[in-house]
C-alpha positions, 0 to 999 in steps of 0.5 A: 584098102583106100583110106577114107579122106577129107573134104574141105567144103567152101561154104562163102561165096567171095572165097578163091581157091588157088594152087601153092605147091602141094596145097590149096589156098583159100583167098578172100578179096586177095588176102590168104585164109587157110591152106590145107595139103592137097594129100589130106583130101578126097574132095573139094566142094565149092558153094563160091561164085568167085570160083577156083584157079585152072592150075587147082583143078588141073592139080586136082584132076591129075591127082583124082581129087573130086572139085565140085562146083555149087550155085551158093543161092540154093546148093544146086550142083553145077559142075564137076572137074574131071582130067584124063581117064585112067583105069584099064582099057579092056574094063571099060570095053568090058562095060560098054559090051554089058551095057549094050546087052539087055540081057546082061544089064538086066543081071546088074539092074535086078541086083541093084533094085534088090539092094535098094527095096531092101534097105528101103524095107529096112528103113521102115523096119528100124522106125516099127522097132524103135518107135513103134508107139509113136508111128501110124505103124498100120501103114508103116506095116503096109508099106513094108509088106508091099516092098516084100512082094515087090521083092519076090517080083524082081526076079520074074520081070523079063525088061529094063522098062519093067523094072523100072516101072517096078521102081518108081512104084517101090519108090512111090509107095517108100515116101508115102509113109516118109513123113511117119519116120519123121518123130520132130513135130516141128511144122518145118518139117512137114513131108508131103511128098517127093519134090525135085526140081525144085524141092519145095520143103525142107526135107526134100531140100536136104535129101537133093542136096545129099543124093547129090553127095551121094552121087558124087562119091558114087562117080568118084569111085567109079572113075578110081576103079577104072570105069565110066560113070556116064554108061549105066545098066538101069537108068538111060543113058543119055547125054551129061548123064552120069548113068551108072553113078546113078545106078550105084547110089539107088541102094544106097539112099535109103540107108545113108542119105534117107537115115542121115536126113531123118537123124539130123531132123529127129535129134534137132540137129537142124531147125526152121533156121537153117533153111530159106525160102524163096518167091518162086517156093523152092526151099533150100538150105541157107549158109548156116544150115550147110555148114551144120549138115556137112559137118554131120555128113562128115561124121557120118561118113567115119562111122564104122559099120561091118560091111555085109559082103565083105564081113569086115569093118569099114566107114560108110564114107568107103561103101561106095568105093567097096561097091565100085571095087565088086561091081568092078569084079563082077564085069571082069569074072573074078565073082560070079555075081556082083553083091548088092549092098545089104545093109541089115 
């Protein structure tokens, strides 16, 4: 079993990462901060204009550490370093072949929008049971019901384009009674609907930039059994598009990412000062505000959970590897089917 590692977040934005030896080292205006052992590590998220040297991401590359790239103005992802592909030639011809059969890919898809539907459902299931007196639970219920029906629809629908209609409306109906789930009365925090590009809230702030990290882990472990992140089964592939990355994260952003979000506001573990504002109305999280959340992203990343197909006790932070590692399976026949994570 992989060993969950750690992750070493620059949050300034002055700081320069280099390579001595087996190490990386974090510079500032020429003078040395820290080092830390590059073997202790899975990740390297940089929030820095000042960058990192071509000798770390060549070192990080080669040693399948992930070295990501951040605009520190508003924590939008920027870039990612990736070195030469590894894994088994036949898996990936194997997922090329599946990827360009609709039928096949439709198999996958159906399984990856039940396993997001499900925990979506159970998301609003958890707030009726533990804070039925203090929700609209009518439209909680409601809710819940339609992504019950929308459930046993599934697995009628004949198309990738009908699934993906069924999604977008799960999704849809799923945040209208978001802001239910949110208990702190705080203003701040007020949901008004889903925002992207850019998030004009600091919910939707805080769920960006953590599908993000999602997405990320989702990539990472794509790339360390062996497949291509960039050819997906459900979302449309195109160009820069890590497709199946995407694919693998929809049934995890309810229960990791939309949970973790809703217990950092909910237990005050943010406030209305973590986050800035700017003319153009996007709102983000400011330096503060990262350090606090990546400090409860990493904590949540090491609590233990049972794992729903496997039957055996793992951190979250491992669920995507596990996911990659059956999905993995799946395409190479060693399961007859690959097992959508169900969290209960």
């Amino acid at each position: 079993m992989r060993h969950l590692l750690n992750t070493l977040y620059i949050l300034s934005d002055d700081i320069y990462l280099t390579l001595d030896g087996e190490n990386v080292v974090a510079k500032k205006s020429g003078s040395e901060l820290g080092r830390v052992p590059l073997h202790t590590l899975e990740s390297i998220l940089s929030f820095s204009y000042a960058g990192a040297s071509p000798a770390l991401m060549g070192k990080c590359a080669d040693a399948g550490i992930e070295l990501a790239f951040f605009k520190p103005s508003n924590g939008r992802f920027l870039a990612d370093v990736a070195g030469v592909e590894h894994g088994n030639v036949l898996l990936r011809s194997r997922q090329y072949k599946v990827a360009n059969d609709s039928a096949q890919s439709l198999e996958i898809a159906r399984k990856l929008l039940i396993g997001k539907l499900f925990n979506s459902k159970w998301v609003l299931e958890r707030c009726l049971r533990d804070h039925q007196m203090r929700v609209d639970a009518g439209s909680i219920k409601r809710v819940s019901e339609h992504l019950s029906q929308v459930l046993s629809t599934i697995r009628a629908s004949d198309s990738l384009a009908s699934l993906r209609g069924i999604e977008g409306d799960a999704a849809a109906c799923y945040f209208s009674v978001f802001n239910e789930l949110i208990l702190n009365v705080d203003p701040t925090f007020i949901f008004a609907g889903r925002s992207k590009r850019p998030p004009r809230d600091a919910i939707n702030a805080m769920l960006s930039l953590f599908y993000t990290m999602l997405s990320l882990d989702c990539s990472s472990a794509l790339r360390g059994v062996g497949l291509d992140p960039f050819v997906g089964f459900f979302h449309v592939n195109r160009p820069g598009r890590r497709s199946l990355a995407l694919d693998c994260m929809e049934e995890l952003r309810a229960v990791l990412v939309d949970r973790f979000v809703l217990t950092c506001v909910n237990n005050r573990i943010v406030g209305p000062m973590h986050f800035d504002k700017k003319g153009s109305g996007e709102v983000f999280l400011n330096d503060k505000g990262r350090k606090t959340m990546f400090d409860a992203w990493q904590k949540k990343k090491r609590e233990q959970i049972k794992h729903p197909y496997l039957e055996e006790k793992v951190p979250w932070g491992l669920v995507p590897f596990i996911q990659a590692q059956l999905l993995a399976k799946y395409l190479r026949c060693d399961i007859d089917g690959y097992p959508p994570f169900l969290w209960k």
